[in-house]
N, CA, C and O of each residue as an XYZ file, in Angstrom:
624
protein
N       7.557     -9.647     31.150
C       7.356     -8.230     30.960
C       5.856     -7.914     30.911
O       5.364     -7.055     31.643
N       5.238     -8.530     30.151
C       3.472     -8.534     29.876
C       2.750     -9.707     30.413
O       1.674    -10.139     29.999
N       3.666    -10.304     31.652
C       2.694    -11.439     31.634
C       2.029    -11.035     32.842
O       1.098    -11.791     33.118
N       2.168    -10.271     33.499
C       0.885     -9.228     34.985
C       0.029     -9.070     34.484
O      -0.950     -9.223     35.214
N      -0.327     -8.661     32.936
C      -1.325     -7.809     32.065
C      -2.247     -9.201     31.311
O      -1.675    -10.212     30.905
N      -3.655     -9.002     31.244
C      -4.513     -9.409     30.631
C      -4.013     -8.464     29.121
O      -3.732     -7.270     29.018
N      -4.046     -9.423     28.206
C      -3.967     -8.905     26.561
C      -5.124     -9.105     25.958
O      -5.450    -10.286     26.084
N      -5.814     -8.549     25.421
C      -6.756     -9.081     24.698
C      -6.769     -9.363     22.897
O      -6.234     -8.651     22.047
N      -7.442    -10.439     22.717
C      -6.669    -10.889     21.394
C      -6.996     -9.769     20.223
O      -6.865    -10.128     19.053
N      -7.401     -8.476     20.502
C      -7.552     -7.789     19.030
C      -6.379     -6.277     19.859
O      -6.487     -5.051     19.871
N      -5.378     -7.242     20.421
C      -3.949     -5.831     20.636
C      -3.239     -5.944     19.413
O      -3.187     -7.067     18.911
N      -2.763     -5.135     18.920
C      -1.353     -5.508     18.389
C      -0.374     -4.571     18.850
O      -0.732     -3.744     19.690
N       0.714     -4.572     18.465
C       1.902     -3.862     18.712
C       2.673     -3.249     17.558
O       3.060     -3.958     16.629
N       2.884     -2.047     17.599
C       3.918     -1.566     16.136
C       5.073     -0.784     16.804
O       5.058      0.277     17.429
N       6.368     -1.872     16.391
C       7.686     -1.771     16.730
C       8.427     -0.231     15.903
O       8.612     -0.685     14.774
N       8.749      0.732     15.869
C       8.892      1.876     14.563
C      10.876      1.400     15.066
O      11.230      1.243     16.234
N      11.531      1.312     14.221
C      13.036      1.714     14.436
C      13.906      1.742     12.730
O      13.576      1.197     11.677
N      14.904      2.478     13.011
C      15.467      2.267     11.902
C      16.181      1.724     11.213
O      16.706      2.209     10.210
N      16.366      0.294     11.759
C      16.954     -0.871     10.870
C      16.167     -1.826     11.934
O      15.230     -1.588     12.697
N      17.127     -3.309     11.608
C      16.434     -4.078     12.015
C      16.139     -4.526     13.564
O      17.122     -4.677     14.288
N      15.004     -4.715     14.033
C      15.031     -4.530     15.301
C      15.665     -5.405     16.257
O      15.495     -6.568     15.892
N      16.229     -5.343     17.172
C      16.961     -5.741     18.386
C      16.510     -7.396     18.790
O      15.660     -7.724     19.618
N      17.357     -8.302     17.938
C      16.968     -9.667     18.523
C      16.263    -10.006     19.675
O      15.194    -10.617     19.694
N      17.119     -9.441     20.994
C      16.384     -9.533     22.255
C      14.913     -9.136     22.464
O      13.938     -9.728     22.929
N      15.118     -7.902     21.944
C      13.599     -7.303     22.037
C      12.749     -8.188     21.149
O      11.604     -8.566     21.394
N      13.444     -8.447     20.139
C      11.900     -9.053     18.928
C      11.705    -10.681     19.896
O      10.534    -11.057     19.849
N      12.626    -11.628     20.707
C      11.872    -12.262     21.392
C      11.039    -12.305     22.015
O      10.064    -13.038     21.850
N      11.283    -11.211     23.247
C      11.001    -10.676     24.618
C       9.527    -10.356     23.738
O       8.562    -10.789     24.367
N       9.273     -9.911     22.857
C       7.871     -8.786     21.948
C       6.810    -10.420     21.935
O       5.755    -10.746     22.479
N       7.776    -11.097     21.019
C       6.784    -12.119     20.361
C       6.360    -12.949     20.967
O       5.348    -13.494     20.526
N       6.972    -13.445     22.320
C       6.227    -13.904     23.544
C       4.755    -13.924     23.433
O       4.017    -14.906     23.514
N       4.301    -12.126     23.147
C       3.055    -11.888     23.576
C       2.257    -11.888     22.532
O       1.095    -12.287     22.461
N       3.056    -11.336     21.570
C       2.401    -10.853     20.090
C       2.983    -11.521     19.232
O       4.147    -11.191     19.008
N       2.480    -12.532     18.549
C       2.815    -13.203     17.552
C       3.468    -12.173     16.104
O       2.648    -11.565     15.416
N       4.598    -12.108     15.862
C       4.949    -11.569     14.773
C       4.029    -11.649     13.050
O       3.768    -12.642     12.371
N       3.702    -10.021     12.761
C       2.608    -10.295     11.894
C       3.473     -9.867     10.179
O       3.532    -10.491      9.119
N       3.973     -8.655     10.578
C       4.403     -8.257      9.037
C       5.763     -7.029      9.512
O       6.066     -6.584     10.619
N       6.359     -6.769      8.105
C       7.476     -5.892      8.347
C       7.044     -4.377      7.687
O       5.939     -4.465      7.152
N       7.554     -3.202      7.604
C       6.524     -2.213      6.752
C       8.072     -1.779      6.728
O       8.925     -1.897      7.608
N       8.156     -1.240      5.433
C       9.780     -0.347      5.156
C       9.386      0.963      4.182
O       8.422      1.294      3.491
N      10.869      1.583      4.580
C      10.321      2.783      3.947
C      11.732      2.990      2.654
O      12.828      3.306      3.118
N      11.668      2.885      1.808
C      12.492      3.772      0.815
C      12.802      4.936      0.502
O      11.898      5.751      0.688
N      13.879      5.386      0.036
C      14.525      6.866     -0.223
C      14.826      6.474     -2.007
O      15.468      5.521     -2.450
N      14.152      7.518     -2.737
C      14.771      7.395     -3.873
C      16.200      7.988     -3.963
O      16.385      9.048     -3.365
N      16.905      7.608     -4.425
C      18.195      8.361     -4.348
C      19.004      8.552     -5.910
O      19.554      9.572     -6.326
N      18.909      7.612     -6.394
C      19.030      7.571     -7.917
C      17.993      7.038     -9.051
O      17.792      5.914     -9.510
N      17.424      8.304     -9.309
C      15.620      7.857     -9.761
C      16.443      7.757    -11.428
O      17.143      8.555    -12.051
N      16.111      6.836    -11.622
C      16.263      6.570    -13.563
C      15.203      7.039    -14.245
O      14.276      6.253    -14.438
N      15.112      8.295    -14.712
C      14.275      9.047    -15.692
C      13.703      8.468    -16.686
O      14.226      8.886    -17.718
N      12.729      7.563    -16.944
C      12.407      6.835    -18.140
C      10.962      7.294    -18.539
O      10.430      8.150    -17.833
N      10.377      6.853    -19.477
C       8.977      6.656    -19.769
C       8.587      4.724    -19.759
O       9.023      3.725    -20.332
N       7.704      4.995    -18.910
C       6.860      3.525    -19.219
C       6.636      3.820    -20.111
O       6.649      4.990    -20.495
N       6.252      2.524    -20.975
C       6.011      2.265    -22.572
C       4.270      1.807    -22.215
O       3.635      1.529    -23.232
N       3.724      1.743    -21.287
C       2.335      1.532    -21.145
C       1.526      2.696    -20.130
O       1.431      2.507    -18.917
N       1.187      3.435    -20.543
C       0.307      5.004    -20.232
C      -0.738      4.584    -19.124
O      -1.657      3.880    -19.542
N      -0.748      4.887    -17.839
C      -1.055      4.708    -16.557
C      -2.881      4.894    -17.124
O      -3.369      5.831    -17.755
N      -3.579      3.589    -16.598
C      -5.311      4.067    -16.766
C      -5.395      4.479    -15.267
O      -4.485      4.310    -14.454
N      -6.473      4.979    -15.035
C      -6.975      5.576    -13.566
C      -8.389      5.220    -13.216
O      -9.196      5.498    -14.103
N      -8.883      4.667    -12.124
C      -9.973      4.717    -12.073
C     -10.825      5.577    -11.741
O     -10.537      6.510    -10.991
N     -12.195      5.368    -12.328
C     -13.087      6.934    -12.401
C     -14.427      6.190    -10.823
O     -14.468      5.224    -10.061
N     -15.107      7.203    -11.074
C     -15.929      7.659    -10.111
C     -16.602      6.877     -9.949
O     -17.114      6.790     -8.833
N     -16.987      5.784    -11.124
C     -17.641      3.940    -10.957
C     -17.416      3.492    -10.687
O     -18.028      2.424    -10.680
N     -16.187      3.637    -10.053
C     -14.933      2.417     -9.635
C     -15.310      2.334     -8.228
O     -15.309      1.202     -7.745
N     -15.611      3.247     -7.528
C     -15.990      3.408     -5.746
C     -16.239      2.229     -5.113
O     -15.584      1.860     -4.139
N     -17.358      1.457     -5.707
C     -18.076      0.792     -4.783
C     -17.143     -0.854     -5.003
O     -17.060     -1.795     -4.214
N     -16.677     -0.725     -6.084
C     -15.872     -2.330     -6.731
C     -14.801     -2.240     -6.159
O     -14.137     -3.233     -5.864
N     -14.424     -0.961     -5.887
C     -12.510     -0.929     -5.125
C     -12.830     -1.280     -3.551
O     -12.127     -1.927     -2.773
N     -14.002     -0.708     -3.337
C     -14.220     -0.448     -1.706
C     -14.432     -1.717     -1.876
O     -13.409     -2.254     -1.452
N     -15.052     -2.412     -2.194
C     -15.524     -3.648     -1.744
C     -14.261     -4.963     -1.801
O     -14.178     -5.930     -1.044
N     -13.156     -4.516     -3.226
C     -12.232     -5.274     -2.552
C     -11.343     -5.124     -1.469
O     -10.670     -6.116     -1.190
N     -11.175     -4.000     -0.728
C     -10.622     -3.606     -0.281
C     -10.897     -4.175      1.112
O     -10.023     -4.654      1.834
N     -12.171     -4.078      1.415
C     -12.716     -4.691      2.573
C     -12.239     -6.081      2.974
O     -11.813     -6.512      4.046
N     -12.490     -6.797      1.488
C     -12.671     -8.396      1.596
C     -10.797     -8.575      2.253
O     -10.251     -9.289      3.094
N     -10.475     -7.804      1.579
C      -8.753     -7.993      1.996
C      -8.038     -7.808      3.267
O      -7.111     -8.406      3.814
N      -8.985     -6.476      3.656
C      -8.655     -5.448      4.762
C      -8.094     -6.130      6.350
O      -8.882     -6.757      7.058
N      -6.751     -5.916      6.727
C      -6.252     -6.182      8.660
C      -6.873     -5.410      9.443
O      -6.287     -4.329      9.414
N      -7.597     -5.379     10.014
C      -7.703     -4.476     11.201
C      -6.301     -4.285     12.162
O      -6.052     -3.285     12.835
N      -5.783     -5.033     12.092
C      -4.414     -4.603     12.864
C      -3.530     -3.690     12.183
O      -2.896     -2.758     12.677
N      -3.561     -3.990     11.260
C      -2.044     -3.530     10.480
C      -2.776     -2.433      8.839
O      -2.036     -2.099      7.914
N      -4.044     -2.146      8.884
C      -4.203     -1.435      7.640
C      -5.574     -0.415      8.335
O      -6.232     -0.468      9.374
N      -5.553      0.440      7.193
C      -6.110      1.687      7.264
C      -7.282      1.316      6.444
O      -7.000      1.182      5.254
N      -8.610      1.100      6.775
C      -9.650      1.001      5.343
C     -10.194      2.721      5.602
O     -10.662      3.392      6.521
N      -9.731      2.929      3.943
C     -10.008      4.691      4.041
C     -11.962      4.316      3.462
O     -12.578      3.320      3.084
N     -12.228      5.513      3.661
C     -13.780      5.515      3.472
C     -13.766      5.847      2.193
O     -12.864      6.125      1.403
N     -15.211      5.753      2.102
C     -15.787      6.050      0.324
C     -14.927      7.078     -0.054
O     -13.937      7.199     -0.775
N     -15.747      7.910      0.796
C     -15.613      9.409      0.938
C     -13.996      9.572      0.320
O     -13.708      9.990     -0.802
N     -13.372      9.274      1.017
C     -11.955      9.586      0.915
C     -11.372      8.792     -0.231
O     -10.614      9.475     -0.919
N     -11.520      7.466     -0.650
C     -11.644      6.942     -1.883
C     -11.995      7.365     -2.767
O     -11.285      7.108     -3.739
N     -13.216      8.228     -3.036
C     -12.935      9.171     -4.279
C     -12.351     10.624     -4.374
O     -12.341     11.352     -5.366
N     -11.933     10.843     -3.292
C     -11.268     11.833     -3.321
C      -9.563     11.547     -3.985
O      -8.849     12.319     -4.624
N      -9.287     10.009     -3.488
C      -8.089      9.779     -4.387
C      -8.512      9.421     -5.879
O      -7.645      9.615     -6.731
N      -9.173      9.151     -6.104
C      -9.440      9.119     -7.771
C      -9.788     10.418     -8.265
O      -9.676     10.579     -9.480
N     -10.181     11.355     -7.580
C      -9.934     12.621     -8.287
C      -9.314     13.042     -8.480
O      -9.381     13.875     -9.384
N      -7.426     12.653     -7.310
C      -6.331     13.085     -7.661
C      -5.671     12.599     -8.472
O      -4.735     13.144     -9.058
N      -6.211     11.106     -8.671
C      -5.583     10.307     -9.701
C      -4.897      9.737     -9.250
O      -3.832      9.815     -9.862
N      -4.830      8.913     -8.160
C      -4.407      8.149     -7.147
C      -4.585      6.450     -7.006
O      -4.067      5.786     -6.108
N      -5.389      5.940     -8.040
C      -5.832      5.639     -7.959
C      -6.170      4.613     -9.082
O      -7.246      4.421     -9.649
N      -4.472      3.760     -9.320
C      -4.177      3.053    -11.070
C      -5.042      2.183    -10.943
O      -5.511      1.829     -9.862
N      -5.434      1.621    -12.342
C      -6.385      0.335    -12.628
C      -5.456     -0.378    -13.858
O      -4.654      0.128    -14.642
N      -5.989     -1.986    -13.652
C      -5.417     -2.511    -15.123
C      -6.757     -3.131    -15.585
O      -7.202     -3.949    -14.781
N      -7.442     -2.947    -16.604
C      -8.764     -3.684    -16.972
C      -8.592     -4.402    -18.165
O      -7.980     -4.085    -19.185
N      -9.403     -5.704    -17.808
C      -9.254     -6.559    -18.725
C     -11.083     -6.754    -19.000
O     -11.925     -7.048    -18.152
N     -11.240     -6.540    -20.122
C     -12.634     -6.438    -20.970
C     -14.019     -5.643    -20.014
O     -15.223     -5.721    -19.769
N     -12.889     -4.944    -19.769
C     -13.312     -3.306    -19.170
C     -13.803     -3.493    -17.295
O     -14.288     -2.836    -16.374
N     -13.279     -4.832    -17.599
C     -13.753     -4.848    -16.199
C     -12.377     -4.194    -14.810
O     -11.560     -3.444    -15.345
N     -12.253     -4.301    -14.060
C     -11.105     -4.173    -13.315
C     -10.594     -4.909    -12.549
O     -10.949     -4.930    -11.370
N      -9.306     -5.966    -13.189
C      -8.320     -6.631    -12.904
C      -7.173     -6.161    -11.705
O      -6.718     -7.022    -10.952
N      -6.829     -5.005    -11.617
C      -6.316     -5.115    -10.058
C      -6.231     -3.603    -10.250
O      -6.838     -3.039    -11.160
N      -5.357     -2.878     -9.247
C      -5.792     -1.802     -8.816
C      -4.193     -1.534     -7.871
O      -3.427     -2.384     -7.416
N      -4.113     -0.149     -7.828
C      -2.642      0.571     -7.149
C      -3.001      1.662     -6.116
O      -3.001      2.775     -6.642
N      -3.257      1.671     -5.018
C      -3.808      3.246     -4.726
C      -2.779      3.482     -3.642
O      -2.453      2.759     -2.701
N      -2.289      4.845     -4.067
C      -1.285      5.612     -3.963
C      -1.780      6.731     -3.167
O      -2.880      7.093     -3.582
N      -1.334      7.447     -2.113
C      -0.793      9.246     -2.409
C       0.074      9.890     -2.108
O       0.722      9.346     -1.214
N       0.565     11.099     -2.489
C       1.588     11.798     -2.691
C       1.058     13.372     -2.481
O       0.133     14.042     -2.940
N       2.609     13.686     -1.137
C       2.155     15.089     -1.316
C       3.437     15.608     -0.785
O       3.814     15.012      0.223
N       4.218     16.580     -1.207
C       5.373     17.316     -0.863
C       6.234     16.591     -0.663
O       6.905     16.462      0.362
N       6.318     15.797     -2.089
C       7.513     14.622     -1.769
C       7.552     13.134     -1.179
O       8.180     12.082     -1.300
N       6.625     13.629     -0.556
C       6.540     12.326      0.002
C       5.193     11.083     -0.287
O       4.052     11.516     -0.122
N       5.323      9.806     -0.643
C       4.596      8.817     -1.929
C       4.201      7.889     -0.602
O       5.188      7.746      0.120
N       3.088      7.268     -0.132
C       2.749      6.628      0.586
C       2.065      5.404     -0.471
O       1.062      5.739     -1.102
N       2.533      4.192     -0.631
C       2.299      3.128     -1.623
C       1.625      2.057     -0.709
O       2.176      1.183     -0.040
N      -0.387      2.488     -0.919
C      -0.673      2.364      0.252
C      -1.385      0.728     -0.078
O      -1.009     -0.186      0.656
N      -2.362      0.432     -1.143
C      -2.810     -1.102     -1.570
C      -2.916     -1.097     -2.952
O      -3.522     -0.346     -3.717
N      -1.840     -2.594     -3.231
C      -1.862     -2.872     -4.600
C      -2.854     -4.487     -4.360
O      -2.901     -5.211     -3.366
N      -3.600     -4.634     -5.800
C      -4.489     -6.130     -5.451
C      -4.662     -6.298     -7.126
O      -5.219     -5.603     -7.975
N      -3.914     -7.553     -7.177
C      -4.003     -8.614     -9.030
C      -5.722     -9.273     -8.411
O      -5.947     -9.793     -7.319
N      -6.445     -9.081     -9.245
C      -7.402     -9.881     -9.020
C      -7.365    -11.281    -10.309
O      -7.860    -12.399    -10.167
N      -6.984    -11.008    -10.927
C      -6.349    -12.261    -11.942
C      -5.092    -13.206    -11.394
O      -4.435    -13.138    -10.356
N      -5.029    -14.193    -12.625
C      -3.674    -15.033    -12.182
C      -2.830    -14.485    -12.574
O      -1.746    -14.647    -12.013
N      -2.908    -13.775    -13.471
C      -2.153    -12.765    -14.531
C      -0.353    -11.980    -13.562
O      -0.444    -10.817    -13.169
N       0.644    -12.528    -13.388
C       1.271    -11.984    -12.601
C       1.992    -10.482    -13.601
O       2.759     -9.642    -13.131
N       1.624    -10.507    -14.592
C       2.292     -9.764    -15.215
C       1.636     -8.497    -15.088
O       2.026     -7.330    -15.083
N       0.708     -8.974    -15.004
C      -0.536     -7.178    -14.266
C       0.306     -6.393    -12.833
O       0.536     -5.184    -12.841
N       0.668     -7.230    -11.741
C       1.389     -6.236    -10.561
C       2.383     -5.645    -11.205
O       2.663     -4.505    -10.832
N       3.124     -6.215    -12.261
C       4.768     -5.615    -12.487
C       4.144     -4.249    -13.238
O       4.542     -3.107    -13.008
N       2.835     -4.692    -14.406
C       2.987     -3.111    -15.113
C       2.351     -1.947    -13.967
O       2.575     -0.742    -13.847
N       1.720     -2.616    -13.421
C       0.904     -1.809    -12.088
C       2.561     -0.669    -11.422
O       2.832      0.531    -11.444
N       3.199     -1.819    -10.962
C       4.084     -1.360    -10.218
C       5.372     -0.029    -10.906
O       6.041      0.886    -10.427
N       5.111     -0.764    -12.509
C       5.901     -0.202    -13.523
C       5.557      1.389    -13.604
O       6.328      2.335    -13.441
N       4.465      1.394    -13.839
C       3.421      2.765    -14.000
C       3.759      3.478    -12.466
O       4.205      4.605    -12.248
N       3.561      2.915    -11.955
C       3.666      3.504    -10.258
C       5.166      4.129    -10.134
O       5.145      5.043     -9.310
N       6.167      3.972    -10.564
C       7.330      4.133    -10.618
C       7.322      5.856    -11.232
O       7.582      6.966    -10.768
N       6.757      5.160    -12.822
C       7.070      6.664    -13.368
C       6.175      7.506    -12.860
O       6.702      8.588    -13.118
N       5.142      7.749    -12.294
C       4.376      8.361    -12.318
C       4.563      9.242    -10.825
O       4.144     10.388    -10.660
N       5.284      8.432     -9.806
C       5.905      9.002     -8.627
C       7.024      9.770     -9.146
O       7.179     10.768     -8.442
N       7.860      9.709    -10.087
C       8.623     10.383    -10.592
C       8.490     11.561    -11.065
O       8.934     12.658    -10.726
N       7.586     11.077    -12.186
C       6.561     12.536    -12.917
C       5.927     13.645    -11.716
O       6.001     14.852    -11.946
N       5.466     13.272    -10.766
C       4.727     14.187     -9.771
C       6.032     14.576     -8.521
O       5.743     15.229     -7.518
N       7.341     14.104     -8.760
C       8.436     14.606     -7.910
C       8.549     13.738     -6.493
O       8.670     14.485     -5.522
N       8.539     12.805     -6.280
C       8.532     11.648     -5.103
C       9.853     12.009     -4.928
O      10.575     12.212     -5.904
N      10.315     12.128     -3.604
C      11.673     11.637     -3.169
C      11.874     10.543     -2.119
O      12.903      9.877     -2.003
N      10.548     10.413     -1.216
C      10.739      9.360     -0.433
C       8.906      8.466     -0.693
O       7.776      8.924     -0.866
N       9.301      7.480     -0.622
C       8.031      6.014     -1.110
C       8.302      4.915      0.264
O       8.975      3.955      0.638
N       7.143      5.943      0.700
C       6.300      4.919      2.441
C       6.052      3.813      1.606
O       5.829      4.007      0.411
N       6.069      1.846      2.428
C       5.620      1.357      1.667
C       4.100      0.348      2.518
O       3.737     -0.825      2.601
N       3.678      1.581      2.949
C       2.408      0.938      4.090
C       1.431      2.041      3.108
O       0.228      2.167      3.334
């Protein structure tokens, strides 16, 4: 199918369908393009009304240059979006933008946004060994999509 065509190694390909994609095709695909990641989308449908028992921190306007910078070190060019400063503090002004800090420093980080329903759950990062930091990360992220009215949670 692609083998007439010169590829060059910084292509990728993004398959969009709504379940899982077509055996044939995902061969016929990976031929060319090595299979990289899956991206799904959720529907809340029965949201359980609770309170986290641990009160969401946010990062402030100091946070810019320490988030950006992990963000980078992490960052796909194929498969991710590195948003700019610029736009990075524009989600911490919305509050977009969870932190977990450990002796004030910042241990990992949630950045989210949300608008008319709809929750795009865009990079979570434990910078500790600490696994118990993603769950409250994720915990907080829950209610707090709730609190602001989420009905559907992109998970790219």
């Amino acid at each position: 199918m692609f083998a007439a065509y010169k590829i060059e190694k910084d292509t990728a390909v993004e398959v969009i369908c709504k379940n899982a994609i077509n055996q044939c095709l995902f061969f016929c695909i990976n031929q060319y393009f090595p299979y990289q990641t899956t991206y799904h989308r959720t529907k809340l449908y029965k949201i359980n009304e609770r309170t986290c028992k641990i009160p969401p921190r946010y990062a402030d306007i100091h946070d810019v240059d320490f988030i950006y910078d992990c963000l980078k070190k992490e960052f796909s060019k194929y498969f991710e979006h590195l948003p700019t400063k610029s736009t990075l503090k524009e989600y911490i002004r919305q509050k977009q933008v969870m932190v977990k800090r450990k002796q004030d420093n910042i241990a990992g980080y949630l950045i989210f946004t949300i608008k008319n329903g709809a929750c795009h759950f865009n990079y979570m990062q434990n910078l500790t060994e600490d696994s118990f930091l993603q769950i409250e990360l994720i915990d907080q992220f829950y209610n707090e999509i709730i609190l602001r009215g989420a009905k559907n949670v992109y998970l790219w």
